[in-house]
C-alpha positions in Angstrom: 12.5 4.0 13.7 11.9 1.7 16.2 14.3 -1.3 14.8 15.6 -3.4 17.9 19.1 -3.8 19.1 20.1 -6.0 16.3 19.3 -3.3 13.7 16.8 -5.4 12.1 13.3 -5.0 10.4 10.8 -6.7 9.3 8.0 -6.4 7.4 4.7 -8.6 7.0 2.5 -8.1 4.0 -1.0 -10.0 4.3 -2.5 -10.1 1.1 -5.7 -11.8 -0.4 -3.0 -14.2 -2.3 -0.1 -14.5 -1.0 1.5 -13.8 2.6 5.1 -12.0 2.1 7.8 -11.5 4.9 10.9 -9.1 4.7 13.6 -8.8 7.3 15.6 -6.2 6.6 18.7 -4.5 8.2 20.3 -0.8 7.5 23.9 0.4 6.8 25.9 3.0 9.1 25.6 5.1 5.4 21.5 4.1 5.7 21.1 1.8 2.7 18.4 -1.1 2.9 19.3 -4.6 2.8 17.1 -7.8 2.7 18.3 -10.4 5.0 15.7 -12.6 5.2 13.0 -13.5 2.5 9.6 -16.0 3.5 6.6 -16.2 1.1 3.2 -18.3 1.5 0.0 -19.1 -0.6 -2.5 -16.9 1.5 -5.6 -18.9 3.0 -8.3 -16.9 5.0 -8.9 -13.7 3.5 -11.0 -12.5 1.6 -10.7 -8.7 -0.4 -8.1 -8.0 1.7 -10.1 -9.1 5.0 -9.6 -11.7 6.6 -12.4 -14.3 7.2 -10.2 -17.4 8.9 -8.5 -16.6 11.7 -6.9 -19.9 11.6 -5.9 -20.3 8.4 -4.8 -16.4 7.9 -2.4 -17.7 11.4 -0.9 -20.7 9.3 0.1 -18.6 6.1 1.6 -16.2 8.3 3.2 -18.4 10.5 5.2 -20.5 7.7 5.8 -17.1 5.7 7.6 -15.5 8.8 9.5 -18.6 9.5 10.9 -19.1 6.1 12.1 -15.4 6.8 13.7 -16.1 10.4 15.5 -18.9 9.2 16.8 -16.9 6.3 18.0 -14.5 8.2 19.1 -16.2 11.2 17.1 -13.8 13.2 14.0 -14.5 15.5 11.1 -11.7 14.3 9.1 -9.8 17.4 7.6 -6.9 16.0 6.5 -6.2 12.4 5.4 -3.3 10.0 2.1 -4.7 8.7 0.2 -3.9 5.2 -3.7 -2.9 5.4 -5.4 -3.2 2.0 -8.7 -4.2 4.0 -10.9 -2.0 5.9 -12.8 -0.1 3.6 -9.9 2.7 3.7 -10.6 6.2 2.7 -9.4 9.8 2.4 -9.9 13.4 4.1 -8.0 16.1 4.2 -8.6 18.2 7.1 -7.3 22.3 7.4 -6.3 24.4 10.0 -5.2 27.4 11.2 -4.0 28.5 14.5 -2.5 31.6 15.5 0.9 32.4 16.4 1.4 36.5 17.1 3.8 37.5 14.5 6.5 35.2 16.3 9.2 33.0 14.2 7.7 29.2 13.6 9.1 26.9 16.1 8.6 23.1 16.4 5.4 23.5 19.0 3.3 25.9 16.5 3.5 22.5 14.2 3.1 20.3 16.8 -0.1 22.3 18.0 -1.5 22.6 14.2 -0.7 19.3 14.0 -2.6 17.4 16.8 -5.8 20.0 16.1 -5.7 18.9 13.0 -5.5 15.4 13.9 -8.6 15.6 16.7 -10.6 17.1 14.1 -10.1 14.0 11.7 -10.7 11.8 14.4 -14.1 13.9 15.1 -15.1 13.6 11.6 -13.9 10.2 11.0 -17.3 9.0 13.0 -16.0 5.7 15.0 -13.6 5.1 12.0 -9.6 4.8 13.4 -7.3 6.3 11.5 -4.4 4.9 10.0 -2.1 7.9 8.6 -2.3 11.8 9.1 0.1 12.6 7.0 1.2 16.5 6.6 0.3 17.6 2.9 1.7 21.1 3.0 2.0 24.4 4.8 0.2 27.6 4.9 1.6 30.8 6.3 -0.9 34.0 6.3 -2.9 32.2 3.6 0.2 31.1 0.9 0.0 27.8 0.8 3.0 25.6 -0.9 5.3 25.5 2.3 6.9 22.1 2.9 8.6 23.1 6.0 7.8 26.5 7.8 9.6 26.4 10.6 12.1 29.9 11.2 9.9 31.8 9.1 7.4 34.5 10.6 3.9 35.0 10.5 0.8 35.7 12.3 -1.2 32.6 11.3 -0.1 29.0 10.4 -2.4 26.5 8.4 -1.8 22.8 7.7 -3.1 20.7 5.4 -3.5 16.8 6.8 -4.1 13.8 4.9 -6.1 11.7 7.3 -6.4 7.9 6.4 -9.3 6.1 8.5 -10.3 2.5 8.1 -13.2 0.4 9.1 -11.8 -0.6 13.2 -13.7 -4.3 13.2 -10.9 -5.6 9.7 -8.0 -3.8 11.7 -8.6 -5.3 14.8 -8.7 -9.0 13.4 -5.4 -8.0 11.5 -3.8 -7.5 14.7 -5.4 -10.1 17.0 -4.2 -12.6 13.8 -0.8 -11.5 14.0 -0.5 -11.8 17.7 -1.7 -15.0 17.8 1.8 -15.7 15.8 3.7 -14.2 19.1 4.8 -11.1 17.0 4.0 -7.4 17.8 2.4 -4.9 15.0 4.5 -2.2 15.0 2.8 -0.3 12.8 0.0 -0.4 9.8 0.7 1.1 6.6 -2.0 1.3 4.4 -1.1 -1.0 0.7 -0.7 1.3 -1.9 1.3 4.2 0.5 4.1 1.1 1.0 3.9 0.0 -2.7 4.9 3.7 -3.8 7.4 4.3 -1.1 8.9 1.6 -2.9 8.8 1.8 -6.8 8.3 5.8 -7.2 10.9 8.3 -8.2 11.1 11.5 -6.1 10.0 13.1 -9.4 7.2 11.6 -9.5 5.6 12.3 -6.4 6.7 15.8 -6.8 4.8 16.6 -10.0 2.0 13.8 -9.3 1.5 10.4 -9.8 -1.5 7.6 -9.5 -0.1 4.6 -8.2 -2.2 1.0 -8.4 -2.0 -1.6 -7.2 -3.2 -4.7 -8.6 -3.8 -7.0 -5.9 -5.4 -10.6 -5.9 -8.6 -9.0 -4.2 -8.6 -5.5 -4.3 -7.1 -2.6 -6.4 -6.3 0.1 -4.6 -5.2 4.0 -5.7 -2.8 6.2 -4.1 -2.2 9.9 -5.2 0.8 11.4 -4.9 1.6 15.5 -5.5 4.1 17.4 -3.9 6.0 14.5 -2.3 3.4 13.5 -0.2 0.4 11.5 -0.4 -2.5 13.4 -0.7 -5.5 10.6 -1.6 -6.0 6.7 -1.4 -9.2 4.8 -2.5 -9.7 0.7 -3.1 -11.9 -1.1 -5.5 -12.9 -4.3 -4.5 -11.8 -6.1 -7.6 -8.2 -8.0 -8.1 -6.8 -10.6 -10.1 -8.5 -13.3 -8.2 -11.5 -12.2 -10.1 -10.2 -12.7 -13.3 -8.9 -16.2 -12.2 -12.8 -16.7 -10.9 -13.8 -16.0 -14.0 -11.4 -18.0 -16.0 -12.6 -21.3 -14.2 -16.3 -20.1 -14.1 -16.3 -19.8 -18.1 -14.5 -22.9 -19.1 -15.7 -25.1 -16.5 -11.9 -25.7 -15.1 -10.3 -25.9 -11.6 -9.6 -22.4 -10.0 -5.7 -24.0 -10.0 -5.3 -24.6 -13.6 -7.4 -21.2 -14.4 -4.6 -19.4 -12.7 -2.0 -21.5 -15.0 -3.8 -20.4 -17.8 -4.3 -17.0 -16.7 -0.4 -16.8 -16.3 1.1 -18.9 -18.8 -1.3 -17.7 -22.2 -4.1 -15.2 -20.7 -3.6 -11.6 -21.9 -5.5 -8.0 -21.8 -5.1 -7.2 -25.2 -6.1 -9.4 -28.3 -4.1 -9.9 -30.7 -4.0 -11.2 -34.3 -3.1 -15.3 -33.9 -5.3 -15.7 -30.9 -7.9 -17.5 -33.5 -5.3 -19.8 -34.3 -3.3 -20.5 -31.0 -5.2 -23.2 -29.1 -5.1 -23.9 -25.9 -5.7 -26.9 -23.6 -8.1 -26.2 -21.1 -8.7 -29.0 -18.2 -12.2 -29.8 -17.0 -13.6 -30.0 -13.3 -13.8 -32.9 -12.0 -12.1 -35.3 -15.1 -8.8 -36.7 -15.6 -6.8 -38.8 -17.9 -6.7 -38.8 -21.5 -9.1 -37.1 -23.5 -10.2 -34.6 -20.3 -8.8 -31.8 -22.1 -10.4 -29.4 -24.3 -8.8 -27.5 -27.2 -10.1 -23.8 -27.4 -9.0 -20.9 -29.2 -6.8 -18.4 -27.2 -8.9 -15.6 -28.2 -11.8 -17.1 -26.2 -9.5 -16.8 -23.0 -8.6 -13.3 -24.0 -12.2 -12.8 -24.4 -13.0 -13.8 -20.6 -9.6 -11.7 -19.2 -10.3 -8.4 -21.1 -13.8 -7.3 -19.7 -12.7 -7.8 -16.3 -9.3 -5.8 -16.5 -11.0 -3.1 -18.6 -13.9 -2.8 -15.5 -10.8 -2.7 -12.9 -9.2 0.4 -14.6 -12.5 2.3 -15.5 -13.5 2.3 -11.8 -10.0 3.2 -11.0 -10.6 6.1 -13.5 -14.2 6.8 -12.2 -13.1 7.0 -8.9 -10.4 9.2 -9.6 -12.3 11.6 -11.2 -15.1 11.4 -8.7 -12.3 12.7 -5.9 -11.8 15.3 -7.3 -7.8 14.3 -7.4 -7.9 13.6 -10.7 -5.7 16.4 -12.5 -3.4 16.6 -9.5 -2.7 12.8 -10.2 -0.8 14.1 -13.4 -0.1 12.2 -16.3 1.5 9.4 -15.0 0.2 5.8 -13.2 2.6 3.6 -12.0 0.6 -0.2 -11.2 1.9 -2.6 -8.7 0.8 -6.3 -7.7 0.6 -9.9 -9.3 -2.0 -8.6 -11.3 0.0 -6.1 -13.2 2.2 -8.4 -14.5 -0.6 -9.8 -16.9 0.5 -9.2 -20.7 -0.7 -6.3 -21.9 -2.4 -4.7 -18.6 0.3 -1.6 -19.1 -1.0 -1.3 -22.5 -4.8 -1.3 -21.7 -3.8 1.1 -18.5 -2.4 3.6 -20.7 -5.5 4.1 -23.2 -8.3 3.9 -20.8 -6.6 6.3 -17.5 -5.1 8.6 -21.0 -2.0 8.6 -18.4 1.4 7.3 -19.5 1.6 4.1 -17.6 4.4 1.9 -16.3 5.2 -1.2 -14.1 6.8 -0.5 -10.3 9.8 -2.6 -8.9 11.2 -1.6 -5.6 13.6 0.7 -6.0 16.9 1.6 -3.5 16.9 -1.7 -1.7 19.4 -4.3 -1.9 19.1 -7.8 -1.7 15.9 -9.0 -3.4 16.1 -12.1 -5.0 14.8 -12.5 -8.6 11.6 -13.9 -7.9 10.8 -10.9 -5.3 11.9 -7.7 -7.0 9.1 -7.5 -8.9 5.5 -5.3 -8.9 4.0 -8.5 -6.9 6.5 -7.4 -3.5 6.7 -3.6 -3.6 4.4 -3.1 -1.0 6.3 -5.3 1.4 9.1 -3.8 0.1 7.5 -0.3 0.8 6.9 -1.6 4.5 10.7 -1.7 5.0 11.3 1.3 3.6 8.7 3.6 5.3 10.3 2.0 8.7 13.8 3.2 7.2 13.1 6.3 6.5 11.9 7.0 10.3 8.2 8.0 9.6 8.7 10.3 7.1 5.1 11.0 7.2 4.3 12.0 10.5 0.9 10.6 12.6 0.2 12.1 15.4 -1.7 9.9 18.3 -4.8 11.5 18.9 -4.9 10.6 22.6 -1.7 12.2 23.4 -1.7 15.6 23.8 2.0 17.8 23.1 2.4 19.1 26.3 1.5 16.0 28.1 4.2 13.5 26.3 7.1 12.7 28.7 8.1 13.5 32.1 8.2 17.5 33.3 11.7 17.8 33.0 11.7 16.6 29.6 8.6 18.8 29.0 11.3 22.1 30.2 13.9 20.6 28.6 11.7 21.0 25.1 10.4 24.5 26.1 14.2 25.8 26.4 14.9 24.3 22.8 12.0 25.6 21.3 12.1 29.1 22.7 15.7 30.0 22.8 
């Protein structure tokens, strides 16, 4: 982990609806601790892309000065979210041979980077964000987290290789220079939301984690501790907003209010009889209001949850992930927060569902420990756990890292 002198982390998350900083600093005993807290209203993106440079610099500017001052601290480098990009998932094998001798750190290095230039092959002008190590193989038996001391002739390795769309990750970056800070690292939405909120249980015996953003809705699959598959659907809770003020001819502001405040996914049996005061575009003062059932705003919100959560379905089952996901979803985001989405998740995926709050760091305040700030949660905690999940650059070679001396210096430790 790369966390400066002072200890310190931070961590940027540049949603569709809101932009989130966290400045965070460990313990000696390694426990995460929020120092420093900024949040914004989010202006210039679009579906997780952004489409203002300008206005994307402003939210980001006042969200990581709120933060600095917080924490006293002056931010240089960040740990940024990508839920843009068009991401997408391939798992890449290979085998290389090692002549019957014990596994030492360069027979994974080696599998490793193949593994990783053959992504970047396939990927076809894509960049790739992750290539994280699924599992091991020795001889042909898979189900080897770490094979290293162990004999063999051959060694496989599974990688999960995440690749996004370069022209979305590029503008990311150039925005957040523009704010004099230094991207330390991408981590792709729904891999930081689970970091955060998921149970080492869970990602052992599998789990679907969604997030429910304002513009996109994106899936992460986790099975044997690692993540083995990520997709995104382009529809978010700013949809439902859109459609809110679209069908009762209100402002996008006071469709949100309503949205929040009475909106639901799941009718129930006084919504007939519970009215609701709806304000019109462009009136004001008395009498601009109109009285409608609640049921009619239920009737607007449900369709467009239940067509989030069937494509979520569809595309899970069209990956082919679909039974390794297990039984259990865990959702994420503003969006999941809407009365009775957990409800509505659990009878259309047929998965037991609940919501995700960061879990195992300290210092959130109330308003920011819940689902809506696990991913920039999950930013600080993938930088605290000293990339766990390993990606390999796949312009630098193993033997060609470092001076010669250090080179030697590796050979000894690796061969004796």
């Amino acid at each position: 982990m790369v966390a400066g002198r002072t200890g310190l982390i931070a961590a940027l998350d540049v949603g569709t609806t809101k932009v989130c900083c966290f400045v965070g600093r460990t313990d000696p005993e390694g426990r995460l601790r929020v120092v420093g807290i900024g949040h914004q209203v989010s202006r210039g993106l679009k579906a997780g892309t952004i489409i203002d440079m300008d206005a994307a610099e402003s939210s980001i500017r006042a969200a990581v000065e709120a933060a600095e001052r917080m924490a006293r601290h002056t931010v240089e480098r960040v740990f940024v979210s990508l839920s843009g990009g068009h991401p997408s998932s391939q798992i890449i094998d290979v085998e290389v041979a090692i002549a019957g001798h014990e596994i030492r750190g360069n027979d994974l290095t080696r599998a490793l980077h193949q593994a990783h230039v053959l992504a970047a092959q396939q990927s076809q002008g894509r960049e790739i964000i992750h290539a994280i190590p699924a599992g091991y193989a020795i001889d042909g038996t898979p189900g080897y987290r770490d094979p290293r001391g162990m004999y063999g002739s051959r060694l496989g390795v599974n990688l999960h290789a995440v690749s996004a769309v370069p022209g979305p990750i590029r503008n990311l970056r150039q925005v957040v220079e523009r704010c004099h800070l230094e991207t330390e690292g991408l981590v792709l939405a729904p891999y930081a939301a689970g970091l955060a909120s998921l149970v080492e249980d869970e990602t052992d015996l599998g789990v679907t984690l969604i997030d429910m953003g304002g513009g996109t809705t994106s899936i992460a699959v986790f099975y044997g501790g690692h993540l083995v598959h990520t997709d995104v659907v382009a529809v978010g809770g700013g949809h439902v907003t859109n459609d809110i003020a679209r069908g009762l001819s209100t402002p996008t502001r006071d469709a949100e209010r309503l949205k929040v405040l009475h909106g639901s996914a799941i009718a129930g049996p006084a919504d007939d009889r519970d009215m609701v005061a709806v304000p019109q575009v462009g009136e004001s003062g008395a009498g601009s209001e109109q009285q409608i059932p609640r049921s009619m705003l239920i009737g607007i919100i449900q369709p467009r949850i239940e067509e989030t959560l069937e494509l979520v379905r569809d595309r899970l089952e069209a990956s082919g992930f679909a039974r390794m996901a297990g039984r259990r979803a865990v959702l994420t985001g503003g969006a999941s927060l809407l009365t009775g989405v957990r409800e509505l998740g659990a009878r259309i995926l047929d998965k037991q569902v609940r919501v995700g709050r960061p879990l195992r760091i300290q210092g959130l305040a109330e308003a920011t420990e819940g689902p809506a700030f696990a991913v920039c949660a999950g930013l600080l905690a993938y930088a605290a756990r000293g990339y766990d999940e390993v990606t390999i650059q796949p312009d630098v070679r193993p033997a060609a890292v470092g001076g010669r001396l250090a080179q030697f210096g590796r050979w000894l430790k690796e061969n004796f």
